[in-house]
N, C-alpha and C positions, 0 to 999 in steps of 0.2 A: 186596153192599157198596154202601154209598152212595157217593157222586161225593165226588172228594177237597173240590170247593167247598161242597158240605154239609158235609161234616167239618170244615173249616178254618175258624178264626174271621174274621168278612170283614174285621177291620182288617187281618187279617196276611197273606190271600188279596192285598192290594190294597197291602200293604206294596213303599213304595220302600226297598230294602235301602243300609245303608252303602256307601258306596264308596270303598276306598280303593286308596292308592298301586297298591299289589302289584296288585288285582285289574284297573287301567284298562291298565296296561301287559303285553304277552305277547311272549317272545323272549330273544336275549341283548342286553346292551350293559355300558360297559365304566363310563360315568358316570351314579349315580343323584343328581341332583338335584331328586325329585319329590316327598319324601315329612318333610321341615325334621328331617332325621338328623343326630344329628354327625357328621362324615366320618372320626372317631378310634375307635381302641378295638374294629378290624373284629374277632370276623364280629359280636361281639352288639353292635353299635351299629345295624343294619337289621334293621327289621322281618321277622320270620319270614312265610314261608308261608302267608297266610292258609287257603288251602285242602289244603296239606299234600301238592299232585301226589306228591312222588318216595314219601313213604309209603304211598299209598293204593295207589299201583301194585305196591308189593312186598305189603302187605297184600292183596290182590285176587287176587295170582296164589297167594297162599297158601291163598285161604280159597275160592276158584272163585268168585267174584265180578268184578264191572266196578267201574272205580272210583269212577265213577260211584253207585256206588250203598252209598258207605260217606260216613260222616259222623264223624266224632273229636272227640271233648270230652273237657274235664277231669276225668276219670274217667268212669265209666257216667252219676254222677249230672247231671251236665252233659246230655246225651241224657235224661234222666228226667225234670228240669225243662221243657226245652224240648217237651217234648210236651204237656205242659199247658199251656205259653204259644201252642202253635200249633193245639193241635184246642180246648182247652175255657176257654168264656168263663163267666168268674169270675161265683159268685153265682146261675149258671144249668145249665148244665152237670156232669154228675157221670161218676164212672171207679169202676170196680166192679176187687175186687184179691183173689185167696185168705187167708187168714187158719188159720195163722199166715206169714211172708214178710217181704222186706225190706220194713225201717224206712223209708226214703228215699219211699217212694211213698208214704206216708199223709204225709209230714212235706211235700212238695213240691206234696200236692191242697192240704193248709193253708198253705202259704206264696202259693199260688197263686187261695185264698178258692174251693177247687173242692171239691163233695160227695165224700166216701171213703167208698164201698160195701162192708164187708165179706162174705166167705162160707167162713165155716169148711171146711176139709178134713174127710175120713173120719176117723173116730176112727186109722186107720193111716195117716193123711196122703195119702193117695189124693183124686185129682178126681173129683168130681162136675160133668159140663161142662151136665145138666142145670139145677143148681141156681145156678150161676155165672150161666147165659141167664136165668133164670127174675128173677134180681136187678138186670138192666137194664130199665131202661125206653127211652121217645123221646129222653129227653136224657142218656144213658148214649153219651158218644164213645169212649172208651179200655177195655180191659180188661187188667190187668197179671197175666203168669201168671212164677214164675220158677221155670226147669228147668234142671238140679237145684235143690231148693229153700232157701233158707237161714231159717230154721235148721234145719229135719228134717232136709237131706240128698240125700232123696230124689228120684228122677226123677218127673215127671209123664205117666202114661199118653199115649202117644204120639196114641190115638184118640182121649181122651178132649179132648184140645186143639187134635186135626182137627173135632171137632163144634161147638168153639167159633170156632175160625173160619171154619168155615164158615156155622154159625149167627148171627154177630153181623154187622150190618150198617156196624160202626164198624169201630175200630183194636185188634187184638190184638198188644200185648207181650211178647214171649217172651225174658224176663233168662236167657241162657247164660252168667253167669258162672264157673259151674265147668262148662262141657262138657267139658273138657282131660280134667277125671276120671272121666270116665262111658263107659258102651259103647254110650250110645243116641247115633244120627246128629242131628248137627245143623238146626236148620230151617233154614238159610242156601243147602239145594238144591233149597227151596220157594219161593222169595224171589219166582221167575216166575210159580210158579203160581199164588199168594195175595198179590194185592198189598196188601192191606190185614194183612201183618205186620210188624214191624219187630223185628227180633234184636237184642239186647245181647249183647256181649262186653267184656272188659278185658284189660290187660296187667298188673292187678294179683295174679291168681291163680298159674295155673300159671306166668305169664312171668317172675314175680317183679320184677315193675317197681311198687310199690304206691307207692312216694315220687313215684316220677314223674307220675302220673294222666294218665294215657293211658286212652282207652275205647273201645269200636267201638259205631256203631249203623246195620243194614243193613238198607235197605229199598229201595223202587220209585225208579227216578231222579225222579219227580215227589216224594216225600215227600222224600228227599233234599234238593232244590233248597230247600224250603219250611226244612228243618234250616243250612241255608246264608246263608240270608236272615234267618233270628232269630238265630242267636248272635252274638257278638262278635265282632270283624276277626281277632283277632292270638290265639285262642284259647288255642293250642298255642305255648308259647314252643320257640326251638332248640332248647333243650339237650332239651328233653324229646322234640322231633323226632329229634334225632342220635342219644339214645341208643336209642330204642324200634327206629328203625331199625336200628340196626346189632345189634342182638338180634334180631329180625325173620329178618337175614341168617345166625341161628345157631340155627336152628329145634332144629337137632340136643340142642344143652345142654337146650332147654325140655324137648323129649322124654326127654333124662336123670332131668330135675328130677323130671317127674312119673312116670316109670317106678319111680323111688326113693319117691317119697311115695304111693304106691297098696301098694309092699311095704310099706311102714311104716304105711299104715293098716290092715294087714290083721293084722299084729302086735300093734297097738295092740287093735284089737276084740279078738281071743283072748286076750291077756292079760287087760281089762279084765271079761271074762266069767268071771276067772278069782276076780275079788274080789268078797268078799261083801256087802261095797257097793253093788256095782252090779246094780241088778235087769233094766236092759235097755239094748240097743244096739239102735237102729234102723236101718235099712238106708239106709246111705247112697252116691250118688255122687262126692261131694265130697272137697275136701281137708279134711273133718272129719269126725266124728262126735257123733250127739245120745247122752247117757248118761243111764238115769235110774237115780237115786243113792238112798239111803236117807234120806237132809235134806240138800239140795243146798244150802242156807243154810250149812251149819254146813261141809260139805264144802267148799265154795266159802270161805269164810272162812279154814278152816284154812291150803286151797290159798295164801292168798293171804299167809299168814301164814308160811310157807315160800318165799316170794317165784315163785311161777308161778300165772301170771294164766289165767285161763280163762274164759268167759263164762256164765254164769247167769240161764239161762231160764226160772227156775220161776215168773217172771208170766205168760209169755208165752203164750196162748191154746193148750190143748193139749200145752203142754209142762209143765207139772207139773210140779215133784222132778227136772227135768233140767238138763244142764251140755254145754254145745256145746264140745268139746275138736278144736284146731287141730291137725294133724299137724304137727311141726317134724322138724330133724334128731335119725340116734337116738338123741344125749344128751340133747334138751331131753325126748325120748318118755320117754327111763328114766326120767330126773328125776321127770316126773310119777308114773310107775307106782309107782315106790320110794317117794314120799310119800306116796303113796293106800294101799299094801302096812303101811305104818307104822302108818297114822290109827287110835287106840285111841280109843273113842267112853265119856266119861264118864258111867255111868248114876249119876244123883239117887235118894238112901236113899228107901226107902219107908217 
């Protein structure tokens, strides 16, 4: 691995960070007159938490981590942005990303005027951690892998993303947004031993916090700090501190949540293999599955036309004739399947 000061663009290595109210002051007291608040309308009239202490410490003991070494933005993409703002300098700089995968990483290299590298997966959505390396060059900072993957589903070879980083001399990404649903371990107990990764997680998946955008991104307390010093003071407003936390404190429901949505995915695959529609389900961790459909145009249409929405892949590199279907509770699941069970497909006279 290169030294975080290669890595890091020198304005923001050399960056004096905001300072505000919250951060100059540490302790109790009983009057805040530091920060031109209104003194009415307590608690949301004072600025929140900049750094979020009493959350990171219950996230931390959750996740075996220091708290140090967690960073929270408004949603994942929040953390996704700021990685381009801190390792790679626009116009120059490029980040290599799997293909097919979340949208947000090619949309954030262009908002950020940074090269996006694609490298298609296996024709079964499998890594190739060779070809991934083979696609960087000298000015290749970041590499974005996400596992489980959205939209296939699937996990990504565990090895195959030990060679990538330990082959790449930059920043490897590893988006755990859906681990909750998966049986492969976290990299969050590599966090020491590979400082050059940085983990995504959210509270919009399995926590079911998606209005609130809340995100985790866990890395080395040196990459941290630099996560600290680009975002915004007041990131995280209260209400979305109060509630994430006191969900946090109820670890147990989350576990219900998804012990109920892995049975209900698993339902959903068997019935769906059971309609003649549907030519394949690919193996997924997630709380979805990829389906390829017979004309996912016109299935997708119908669906939509019956009022349940579902998303429609078939641009999407790889995904062909497929429909990425969300697991919901089991009426939204029937719902679907009884529409799909219904769909009478009109053939044109010859």
């Amino acid at each position: 691995m290169k030294t975080l000061q290669e890595l890091i663009r020198p304005n923001i290595w050399s960056l004096a960070p905001y300072s505000c109210a919250r951060n100059e002051f540490t302790g109790e007291a009983s009057v805040f007159l530091d920060a031109n608040e209104n003194p009415y309308n307590q608690p949301y009239n004072r600025y929140p938490d900049p750094l979020q202490v009493q959350l990171k410490e219950k996230i931390a003991a959750l996740k075996g981590v220091r708290p140090t070494q967690i960073m929270l933005g408004v949603g994942s993409d929040e953390p996704i942005d700021l990685i381009f703002r801190i390792f790679c300098e626009p116009a120059q700089d490029n980040v290599v990303a799997i293909n097919p995968t979340y949208g947000m990483y090619g949309v954030c290299a262009d908002i950020n005027n940074v090269a996006y590298k694609q490298v298609n997966l296996n024709d079964d959505f499998s890594l190739d951690a060779q070809n991934v390396l083979d696609a960087c060059d000298a000015n290749t900072k970041v590499i974005f892998l996400c596992s489980p993957n959205n939209p296939t589903g699937n996990s990504l070879e565990r090895s195959e993303i030990e060679k990538i980083v330990t082959g790449f001399e930059g920043i490897v990404v590893i988006d755990e947004a859906y681990i909750d649903f998966s049986n492969e371990p976290s990299w969050l107990a590599s966090l020491n031993a590979y400082p050059n990764i940085i983990v995504l997680q959210t509270f919009s998946k399995a926590w079911g916090m998606a209005a609130l955008r809340c995100g985790m991104a866990f890395a080395s307390e040196d990459i941290i700090a630099f996560f600290n010093k680009v975002k915004y003071p007041y990131n995280l407003n209260l209400l979305t501190q109060e509630a994430v936390l006191k969900q946090v404190e109820a670890v147990e429901q989350k576990n219900k949540w998804v012990e109920t949505l892995l049975a209900e995915r698993s339902k959903m695959i068997a019935n769906l293999q059971n309609l003649p529609l549907v030519k394949h389900i690919y193996p997924t961790d997630a709380n979805f599955v990829l389906a390829k459909v017979d004309d996912a145009n016109k299935t997708y249409n119908y669906l939509v036309n019956k009022g349940i929405i579902v998303r429609n892949r078939n641009s999407v590199t790889l995904c062909q004739g497929c429909l990425r279907i969300t697991i919901g509770t089991p009426q939204e699941n029937q719902e679907l399947l009884t529409a799909l069970a219904q769909m009478v497909w009109k053939k044109p006279y010859l």
